[in-house]
N, C-alpha and C positions, 0 to 999 in steps of 0.2 A: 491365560489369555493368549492368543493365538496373533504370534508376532505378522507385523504388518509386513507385505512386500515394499520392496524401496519402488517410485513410481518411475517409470522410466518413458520419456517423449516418444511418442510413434514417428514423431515429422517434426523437427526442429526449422524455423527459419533462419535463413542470416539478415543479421541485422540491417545488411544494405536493403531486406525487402520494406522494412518497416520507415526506416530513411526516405526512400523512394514515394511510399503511400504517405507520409509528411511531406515532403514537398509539395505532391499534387494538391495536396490538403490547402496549403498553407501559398499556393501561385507562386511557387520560389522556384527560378532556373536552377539548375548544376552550378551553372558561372557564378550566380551570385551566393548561392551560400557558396561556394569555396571561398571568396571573396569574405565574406561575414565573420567565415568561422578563421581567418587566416590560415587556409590548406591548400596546396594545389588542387588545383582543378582534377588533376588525374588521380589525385590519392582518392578524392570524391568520386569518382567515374569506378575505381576499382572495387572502392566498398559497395556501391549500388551494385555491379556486377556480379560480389561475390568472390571477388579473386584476391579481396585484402581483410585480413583481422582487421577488426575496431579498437582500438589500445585506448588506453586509461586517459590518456591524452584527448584526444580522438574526442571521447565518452562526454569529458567534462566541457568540450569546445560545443558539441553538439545540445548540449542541456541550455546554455546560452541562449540557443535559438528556438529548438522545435520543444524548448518548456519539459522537454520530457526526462526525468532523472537519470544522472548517468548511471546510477546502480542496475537504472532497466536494462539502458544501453547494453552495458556487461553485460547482465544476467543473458539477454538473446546473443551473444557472442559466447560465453561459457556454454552456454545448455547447445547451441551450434556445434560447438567444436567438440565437445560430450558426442551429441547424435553422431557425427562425421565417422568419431573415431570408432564407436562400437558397432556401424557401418562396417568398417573396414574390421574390425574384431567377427563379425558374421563372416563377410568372404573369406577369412580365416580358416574358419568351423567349418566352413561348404567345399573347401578346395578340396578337391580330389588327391592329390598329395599327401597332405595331412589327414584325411580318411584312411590313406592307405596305411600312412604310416599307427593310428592308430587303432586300427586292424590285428598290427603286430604282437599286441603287447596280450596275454595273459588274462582278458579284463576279467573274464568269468571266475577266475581262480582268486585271484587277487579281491575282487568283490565279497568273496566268497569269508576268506580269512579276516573282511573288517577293514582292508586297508585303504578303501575306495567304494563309495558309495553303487551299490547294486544299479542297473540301468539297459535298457537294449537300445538308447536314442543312441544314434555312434554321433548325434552334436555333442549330449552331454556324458557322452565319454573322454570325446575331447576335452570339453572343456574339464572335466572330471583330471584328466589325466595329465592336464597344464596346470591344472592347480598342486594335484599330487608331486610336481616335482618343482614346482615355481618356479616354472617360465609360460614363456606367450607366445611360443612359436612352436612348431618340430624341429627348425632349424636350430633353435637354441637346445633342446637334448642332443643334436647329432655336435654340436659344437663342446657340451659339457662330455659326453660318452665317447663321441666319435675321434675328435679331431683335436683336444687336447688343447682348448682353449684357454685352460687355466692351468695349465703346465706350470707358469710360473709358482703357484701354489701348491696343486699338486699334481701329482704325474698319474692319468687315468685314463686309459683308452683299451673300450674292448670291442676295438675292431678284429682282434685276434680269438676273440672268443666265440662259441657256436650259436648264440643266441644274445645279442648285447639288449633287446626290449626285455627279455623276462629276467637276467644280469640286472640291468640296471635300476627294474623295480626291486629286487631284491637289496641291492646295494639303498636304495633311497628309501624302504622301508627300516631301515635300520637305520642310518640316519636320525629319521622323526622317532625311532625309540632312543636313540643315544638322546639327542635333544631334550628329552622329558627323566633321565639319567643325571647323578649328579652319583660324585666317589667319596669316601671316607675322607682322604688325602688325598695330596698334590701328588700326581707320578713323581716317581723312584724308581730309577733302573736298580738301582744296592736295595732296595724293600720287596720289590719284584721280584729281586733273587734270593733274598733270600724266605719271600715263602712257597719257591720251587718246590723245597722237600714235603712241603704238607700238601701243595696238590699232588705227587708223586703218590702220598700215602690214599688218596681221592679215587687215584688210578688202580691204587692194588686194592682197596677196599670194599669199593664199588657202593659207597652204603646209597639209600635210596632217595636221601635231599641229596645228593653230594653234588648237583645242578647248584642249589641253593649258597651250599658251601664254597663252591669256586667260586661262584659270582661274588662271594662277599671281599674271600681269598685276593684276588683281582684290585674289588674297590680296595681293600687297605692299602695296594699299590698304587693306587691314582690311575687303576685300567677301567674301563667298560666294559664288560661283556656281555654279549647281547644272545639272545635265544631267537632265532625266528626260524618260520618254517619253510622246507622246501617248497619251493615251486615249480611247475612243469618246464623243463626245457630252460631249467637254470642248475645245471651241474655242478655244484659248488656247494664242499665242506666245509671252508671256512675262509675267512677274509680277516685280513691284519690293514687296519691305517687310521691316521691321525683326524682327529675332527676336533676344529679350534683348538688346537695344540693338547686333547686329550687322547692316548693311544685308546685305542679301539679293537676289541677281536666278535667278530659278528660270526657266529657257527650257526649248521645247521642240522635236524635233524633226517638228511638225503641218506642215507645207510643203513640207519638208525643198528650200527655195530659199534660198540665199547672201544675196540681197537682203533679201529677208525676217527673214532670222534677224540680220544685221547692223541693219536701222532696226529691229526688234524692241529690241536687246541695248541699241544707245546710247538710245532710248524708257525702258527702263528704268534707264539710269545718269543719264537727265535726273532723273528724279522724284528718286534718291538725292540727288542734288544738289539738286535745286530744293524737295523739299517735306519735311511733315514725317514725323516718324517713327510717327506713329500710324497715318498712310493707309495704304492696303492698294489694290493700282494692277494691274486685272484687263482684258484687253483683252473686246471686245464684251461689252460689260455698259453697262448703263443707268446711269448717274451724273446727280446732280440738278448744277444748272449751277454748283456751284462747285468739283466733280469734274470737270467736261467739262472747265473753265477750263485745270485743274491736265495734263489729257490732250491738250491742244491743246498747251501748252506744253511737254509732254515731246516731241510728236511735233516741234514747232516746233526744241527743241534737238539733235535725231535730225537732220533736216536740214539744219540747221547744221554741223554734222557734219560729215557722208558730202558736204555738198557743198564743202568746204573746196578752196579751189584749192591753197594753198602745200603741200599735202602730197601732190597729183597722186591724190586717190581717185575711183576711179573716180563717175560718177553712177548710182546703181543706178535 
């Protein structure tokens, strides 16, 4: 059966209109009902105007007089302040700003992959693409991506990066898979290490689940690892950080080279080990130098790695 659209009012009133066609009705001044209902005068003058909410209060002093229940009262004060606001949710959709901004983003590709409903209307790209990251503005992505609004939680701004719209959906596509992600076990940094040597042996064997095989390798650490695909003008092998306190490494297949994708993988199980959980660890991106620090040392423990003699890995 073919689910019903929710119904949504073309033209909501306020409740002072209905107020107002009661009075006339009923041969009642301004002065006296305020007087009846005990409200100033003015509070009455601004609900007929428009320039005041009708409160619950309000609602049950008015049923008193114009007989009419206060449940209605509400309801044209709700379904009012509903129509206002989605009002102001259009001029949203329609700003030119917000066009531009989501102009930006990758849609065709991204559509493409399943991660965002197909569409040429650029309203319901917008809106498409406020829901894909769940917010209600452009300003609130430039706040999440740009401007480190949540710094206190975690540390994430790629304004040093060459393309932060198609970054970002990549970052938020993984995300919504980590989400739908649950691990074996609670993280263990000492579980972690020690099934270094059996992804080591992943690396020299190369067998043809061995995707399958890390990722399980991982979960019996209490990691995530996440497979998604490149996107145009998101240059990025791989990404290490915490989501709800589970570490996370989101790879991708941009190279699609063995070598690559292994110093990528142990690059990001450095950081999981070495740093903390608030950074957020994006390759070619600009970091001030106590980022670099932290990205020399992951690359440094990547190395360390893959060049390990006692376990015969190859050197890539």
């Amino acid at each position: 059966m073919a689910q019903r659209k929710k119904f949504r009012a073309v033209y909501a009133f306020h409740p002072g209109t209905t107020l107002r066609e009661k009075l006339d009705e009923m041969g009642m001044s301004v002065k006296e009902f305020a007087v009846r209902t005990s409200k100033p005068e003015k509070t009455i003058n601004a609900v007929l105007m428009g320039d005041s909410s009708l409160t619950p209060d309000m609602a049950v002093a008015f049923e008193q007089i114009t007989m009419i229940p206060a449940h209605m009262w509400l309801n044209l004060q709700r379904n009012y302040d509903e129509y206002m606001a989605r009002q102001k949710r259009e001029a949203i959709l329609n700003d030119e700003e917000t066009i531009a901004w989501a102009r930006c983003f990758p849609y065709p590709v991204m559509a493409k992959l399943g991660w965002i409903p197909e569409t040429r209307n650029i309203g319901e790209k917008i809106t498409n693409l406020f829901s894909f990251f769940k917010i209600t503005t452009a300003n609130a992505w430039r706040n999440l991506f740009i401007n480190q609004a949540l710094k206190s939680e975690f540390r994430l701004s790629l304004s040093g990066t060459k393309d932060p719209y198609a970054i970002s959906a990549w970052l938020r596509q993984g995300e919504i898979l980590a989400d739908n992600m649950s691990t074996n076990n609670t993280y263990s940094a000492k579980r972690l290490k020690e099934e270094l040597p059996q992804m080591l042996q992943l690396a020299q064997l190369q067998p043809d689940d061995f995707d399958t095989q890390l990722k399980v390798l991982c979960s019996n650490a209490g990691v995530k690892l996440i497979y998604i695909s490149h996107i145009t003008h998101a240059p990025v092998n791989g990404c290490a950080r915490w989501i709800d306190d589970t570490p996370c490494i989101q790879m991708t297949d941009r190279q699609k080279r063995n070598d690559v994708f292994w110093f990528s993988f142990f690059h990001e199980i450095g950081h999981i080990l070495l740093h903390g959980k608030k950074d957020v660890f994006l390759e070619d991106t600009e970091y001030h130098e106590q980022q670099q620090k932290k990205e020399m040392e992951a690359d440094r423990f990547a190395s360390d790695i893959l060049l390990d003699k006692t376990l015969s890995i190859p050197t890539f």
